[in-house]
C-alpha positions in Angstrom: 6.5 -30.5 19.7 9.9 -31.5 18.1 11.7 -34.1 19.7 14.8 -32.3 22.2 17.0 -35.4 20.7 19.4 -33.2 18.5 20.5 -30.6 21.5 21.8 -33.8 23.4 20.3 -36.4 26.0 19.1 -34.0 28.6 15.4 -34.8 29.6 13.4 -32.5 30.9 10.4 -33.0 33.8 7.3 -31.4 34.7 5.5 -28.5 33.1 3.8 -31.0 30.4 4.1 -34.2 28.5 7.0 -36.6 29.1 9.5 -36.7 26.5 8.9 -40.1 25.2 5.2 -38.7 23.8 6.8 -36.5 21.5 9.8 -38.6 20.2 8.5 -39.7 17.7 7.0 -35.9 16.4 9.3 -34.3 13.5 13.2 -33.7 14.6 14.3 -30.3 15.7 16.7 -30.0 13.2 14.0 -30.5 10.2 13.8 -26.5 8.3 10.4 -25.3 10.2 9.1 -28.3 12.2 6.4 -27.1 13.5 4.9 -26.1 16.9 2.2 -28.4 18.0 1.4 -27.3 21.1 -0.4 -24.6 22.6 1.0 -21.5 24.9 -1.5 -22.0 27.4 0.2 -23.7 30.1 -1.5 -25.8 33.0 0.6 -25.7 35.3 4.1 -22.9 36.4 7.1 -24.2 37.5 10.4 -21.3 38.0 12.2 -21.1 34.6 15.0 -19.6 33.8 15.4 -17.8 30.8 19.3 -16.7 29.4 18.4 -13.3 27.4 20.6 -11.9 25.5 21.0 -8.2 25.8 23.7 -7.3 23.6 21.5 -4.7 21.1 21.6 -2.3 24.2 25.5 -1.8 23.5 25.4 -2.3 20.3 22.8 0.4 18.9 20.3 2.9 20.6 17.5 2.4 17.4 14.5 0.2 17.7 16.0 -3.1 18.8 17.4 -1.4 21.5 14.3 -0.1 23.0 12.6 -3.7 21.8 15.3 -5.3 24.5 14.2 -2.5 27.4 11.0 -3.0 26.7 10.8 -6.8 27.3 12.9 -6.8 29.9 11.0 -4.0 32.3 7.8 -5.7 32.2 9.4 -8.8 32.9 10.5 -7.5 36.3 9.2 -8.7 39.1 7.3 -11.8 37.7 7.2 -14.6 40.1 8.4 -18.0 39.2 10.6 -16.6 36.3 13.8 -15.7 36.4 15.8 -13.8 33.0 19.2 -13.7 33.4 20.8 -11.3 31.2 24.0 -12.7 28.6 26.3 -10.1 26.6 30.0 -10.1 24.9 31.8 -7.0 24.2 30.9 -3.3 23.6 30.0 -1.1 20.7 33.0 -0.9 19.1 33.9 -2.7 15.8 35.9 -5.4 16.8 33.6 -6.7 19.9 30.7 -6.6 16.8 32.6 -8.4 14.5 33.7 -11.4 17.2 30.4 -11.0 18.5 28.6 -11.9 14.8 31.1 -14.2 14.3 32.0 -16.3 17.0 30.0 -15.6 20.0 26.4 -15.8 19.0 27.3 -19.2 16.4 29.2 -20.5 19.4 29.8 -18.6 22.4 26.3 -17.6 23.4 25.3 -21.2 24.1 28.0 -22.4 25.9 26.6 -23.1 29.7 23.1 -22.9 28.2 22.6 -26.0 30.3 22.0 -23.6 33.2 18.9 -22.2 31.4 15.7 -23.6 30.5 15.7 -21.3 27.8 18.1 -19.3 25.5 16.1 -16.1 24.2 17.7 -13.7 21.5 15.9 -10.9 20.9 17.4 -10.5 17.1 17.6 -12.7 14.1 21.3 -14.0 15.8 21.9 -16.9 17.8 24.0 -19.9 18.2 24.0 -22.6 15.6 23.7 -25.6 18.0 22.6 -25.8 21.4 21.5 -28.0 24.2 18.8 -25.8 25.4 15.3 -24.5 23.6 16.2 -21.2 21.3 13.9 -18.8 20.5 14.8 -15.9 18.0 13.0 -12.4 17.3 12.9 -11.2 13.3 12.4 -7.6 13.6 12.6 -7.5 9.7 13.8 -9.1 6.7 15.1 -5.9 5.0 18.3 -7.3 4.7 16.9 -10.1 2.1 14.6 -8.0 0.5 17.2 -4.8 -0.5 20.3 -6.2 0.2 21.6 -3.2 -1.7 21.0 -0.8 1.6 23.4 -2.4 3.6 27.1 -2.9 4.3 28.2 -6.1 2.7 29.5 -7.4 5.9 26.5 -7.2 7.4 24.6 -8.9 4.6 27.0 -11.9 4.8 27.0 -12.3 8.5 23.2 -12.0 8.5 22.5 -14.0 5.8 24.2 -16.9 7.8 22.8 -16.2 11.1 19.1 -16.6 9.4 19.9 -19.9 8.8 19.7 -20.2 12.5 15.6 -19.3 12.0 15.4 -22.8 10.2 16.3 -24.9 13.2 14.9 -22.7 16.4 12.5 -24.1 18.8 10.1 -20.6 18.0 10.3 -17.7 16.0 9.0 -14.6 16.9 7.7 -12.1 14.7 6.9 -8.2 15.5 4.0 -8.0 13.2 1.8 -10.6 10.5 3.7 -8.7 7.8 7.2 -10.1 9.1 5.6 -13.8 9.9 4.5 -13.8 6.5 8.2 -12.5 5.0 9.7 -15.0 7.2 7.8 -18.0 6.2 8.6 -17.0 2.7 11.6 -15.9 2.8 13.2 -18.4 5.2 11.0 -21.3 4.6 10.1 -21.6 8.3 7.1 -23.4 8.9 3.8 -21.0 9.6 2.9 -23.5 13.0 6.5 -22.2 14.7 6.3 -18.3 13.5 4.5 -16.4 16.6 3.4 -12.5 16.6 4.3 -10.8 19.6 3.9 -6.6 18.3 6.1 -4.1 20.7 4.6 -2.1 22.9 4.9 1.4 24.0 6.9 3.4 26.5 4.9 5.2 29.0 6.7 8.6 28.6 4.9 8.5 24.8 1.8 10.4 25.9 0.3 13.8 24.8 0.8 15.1 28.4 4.0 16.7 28.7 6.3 19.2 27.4 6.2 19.7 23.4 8.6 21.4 21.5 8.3 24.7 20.0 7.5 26.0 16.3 5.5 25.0 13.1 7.0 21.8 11.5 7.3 17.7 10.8 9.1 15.5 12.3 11.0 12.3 10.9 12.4 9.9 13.1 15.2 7.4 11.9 18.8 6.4 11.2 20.3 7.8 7.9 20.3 5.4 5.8 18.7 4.8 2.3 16.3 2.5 3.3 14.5 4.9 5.7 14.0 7.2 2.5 14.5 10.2 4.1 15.5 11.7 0.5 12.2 11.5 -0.5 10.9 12.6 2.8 12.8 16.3 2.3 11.5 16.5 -0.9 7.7 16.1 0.3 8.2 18.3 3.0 9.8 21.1 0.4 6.6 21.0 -1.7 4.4 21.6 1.4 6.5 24.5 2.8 6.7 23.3 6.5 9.9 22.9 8.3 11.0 19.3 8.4 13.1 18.2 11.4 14.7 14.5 11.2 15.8 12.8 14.6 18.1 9.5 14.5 21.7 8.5 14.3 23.9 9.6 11.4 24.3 5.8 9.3 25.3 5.5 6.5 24.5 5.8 2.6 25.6 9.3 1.9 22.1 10.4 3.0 22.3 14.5 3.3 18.9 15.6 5.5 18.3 19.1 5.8 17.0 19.9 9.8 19.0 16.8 10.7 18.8 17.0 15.0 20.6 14.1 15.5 20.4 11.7 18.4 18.5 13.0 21.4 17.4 11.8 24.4 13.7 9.5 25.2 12.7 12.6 27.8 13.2 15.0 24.1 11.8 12.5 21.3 9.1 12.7 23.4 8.6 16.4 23.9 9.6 16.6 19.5 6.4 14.0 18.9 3.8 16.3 20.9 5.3 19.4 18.9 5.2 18.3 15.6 2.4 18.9 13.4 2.4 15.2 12.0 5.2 12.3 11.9 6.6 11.2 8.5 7.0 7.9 8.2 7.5 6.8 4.7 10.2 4.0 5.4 10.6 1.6 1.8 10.9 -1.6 4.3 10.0 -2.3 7.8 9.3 -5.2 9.9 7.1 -3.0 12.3 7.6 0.8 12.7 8.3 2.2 16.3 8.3 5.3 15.2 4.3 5.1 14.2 3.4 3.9 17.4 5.4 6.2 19.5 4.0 9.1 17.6 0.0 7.9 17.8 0.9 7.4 21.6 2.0 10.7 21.7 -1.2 12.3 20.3 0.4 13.1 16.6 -1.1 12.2 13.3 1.0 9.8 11.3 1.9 9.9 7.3 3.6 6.2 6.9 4.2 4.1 3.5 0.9 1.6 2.6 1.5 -1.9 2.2 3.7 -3.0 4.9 4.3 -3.4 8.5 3.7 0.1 9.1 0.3 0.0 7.4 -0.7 -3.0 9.6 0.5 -1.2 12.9 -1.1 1.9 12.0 -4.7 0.2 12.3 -6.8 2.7 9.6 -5.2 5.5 12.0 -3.0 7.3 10.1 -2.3 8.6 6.2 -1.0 6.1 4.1 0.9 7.0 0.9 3.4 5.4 -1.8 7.0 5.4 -0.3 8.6 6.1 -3.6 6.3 9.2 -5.2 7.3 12.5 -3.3 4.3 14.3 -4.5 2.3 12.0 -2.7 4.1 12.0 0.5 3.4 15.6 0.4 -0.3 15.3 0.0 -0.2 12.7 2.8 1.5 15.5 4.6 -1.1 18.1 3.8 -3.8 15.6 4.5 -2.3 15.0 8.2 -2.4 18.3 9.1 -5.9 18.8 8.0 -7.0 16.1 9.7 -5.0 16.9 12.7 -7.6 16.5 15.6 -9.5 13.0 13.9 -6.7 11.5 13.2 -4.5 12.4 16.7 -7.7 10.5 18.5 -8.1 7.5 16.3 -3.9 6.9 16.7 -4.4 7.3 20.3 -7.1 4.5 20.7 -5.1 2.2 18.5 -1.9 2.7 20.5 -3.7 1.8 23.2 -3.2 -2.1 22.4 0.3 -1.7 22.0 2.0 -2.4 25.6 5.1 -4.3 26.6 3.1 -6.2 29.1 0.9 -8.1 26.8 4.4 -8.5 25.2 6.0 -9.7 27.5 3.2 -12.0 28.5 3.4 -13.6 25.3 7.0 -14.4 25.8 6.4 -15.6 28.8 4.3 -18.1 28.0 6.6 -19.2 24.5 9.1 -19.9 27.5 7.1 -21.5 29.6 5.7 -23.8 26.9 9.4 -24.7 25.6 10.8 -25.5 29.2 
């Protein structure tokens, strides 16, 4: 385990090893020192954990339900107590003090009550006296810097930084931990995978939507490739419906619903005849998982996260051909039944409670 020396003189007892043992292991400060200790823990001692729950004001896409995830199967635990930390609202001007000054500073200032600061994005403080642990979702924003706003591909090209010099970083999926240790030069030993889980109300039980069609879940933005999406579902002849927030891009999706609510995502999964899911980059692919949960086939792009969460269960095609979106699309529906079992038996080791598990025991290990 680093030595705690660079967050200040604060020593720390019980729970394992006395400080002195690991002084001498590589400085915190080092790019990707790594993690040389297990999570199993011997022995529990109450921790407090300072979780940052700002992505529930700031967006309602998959960080957001990432954050409510976590944080319900955390409830109740004994010995552990997550207290939650936030600045601002949605609006422009709380996001843009929030990226730049309260997570590089503001976020860890009283972190001295907490035995550890969690932040469930890529975004946390720069320095601080207590053990960090940050969550990549994805590295999109490295990888096609062209889909995004500039400001957000300065502010989060510096807050990455912060990745080099946390205590742990958490990945959603092996795809991400690999894209982190190359792209950020963190050190495989502190990179952990802890996958999302599911919500309960994604089951095949329940109200489903009427008519024939798709479905396409995500924000409107070119990196979702929803463009290509509308094409594929033009050659097939079914009705494609698209669910998410508007974005940006200048992205123009025909049976565009909009936002809706969990209780009606739901009831659009169980409709549809299969979920396209034919994203160019992701770091893990809620959407896949909600809709095997659910009972629907899946078409999602091969060679990323969303292949690796999909487990053999669903159709995998080449993001950037439409014609063979639309053959994955045909395939889906031909394969309706097979493929709507195999998707629910792999979602089936998604849940937030081996999640939060995990997380637990990062935090009990870093206290």
């Amino acid at each position: 385990m680093p030595s705690r020396s660079p967050r200040g003189s604060r020593r720390r007892s019980g729970g394992g090893e006395s400080s002195s043992r690991w002084a001498s292991r590589t400085p915190r400060g080092s790019p990707g020192a790594p993690l040389e200790r297990p999570f199993s823990v011997a022995t529990r001692r109450p921790v407090r954990v300072g979780f940052d729950v700002s992505p529930l004001v700031q967006t309602q896409a998959g960080t957001a339900r990432h954050v409510r995830g976590v944080l319900g199967a955390l409830q109740g635990r004994v010995d552990l107590e997550v207290l939650p930390l936030s600045y601002g609202g949605p609006g422009r001007l709380s996001t843009v003090l929030r990226d730049a000054l309260w997570y590089p500073i503001g976020i860890s200032r009283g972190s001295e009550r907490f035995d550890v600061l969690h932040c469930p994005t890529f975004r946390g403080p720069f320095r601080s006296r207590t053990p960090v642990v940050l969550t990549i979702h994805d590295l999109a924003v490295l990888r096609h810097p062209e889909a995004f706003r500039r400001w957000h591909r300065m502010t989060a090209r510096a807050a990455l930084e912060g990745a080099r010099t946390a205590d742990a970083v958490v990945a959603l999926s092996e795809f991400t931990r690999r894209e982190t240790i190359e792209l950020l030069g963190v050190r495989h030993e502190r990179v952990r995978v802890v996958p999302n889980g599911v919500e309960p109300l994604f089951t095949p039980y329940g109200d489903a939507a009427e008519g024939d069609y798709i479905l396409a879940v995500g924000t409107l933005e070119p990196r979702k490739n929803l463009d290509r999406v509308v094409e594929a579902a033009a050659r097939t002849g079914v009705e494609l419906r698209v669910v998410g927030a508007r974005g940006w891009g200048g992205v123009d999706v025909p049976g565009w619903v909009g936002r809706v609510s969990d209780d009606e995502l739901a009831a659009l999964y169980r409709g549809a005849g299969c979920v396209v899911y034919a994203s160019l980059y992701e770091g893990f692919g809620l959407p896949v998982l909600e809709a095997m949960a659910s009972g629907t086939p899946v078409v999602t792009s091969a060679g990323g996260a969303t292949e690796e969460v999909a487990g053999g269960a669903a159709v995998l095609v080449e993001p950037t051909d439409a014609e063979a979106i639309a053959a994955g699309i045909r395939e889906a529906l031909a394969r309706r039944d097979e493929l709507a079992a195999r998707g629910l038996e792999r979602a089936r080791a998604f849940t937030w409670e081996r999640a939060a598990d995990e997380l637990e025991a990062l935090w009990r290990w870093l206290a």
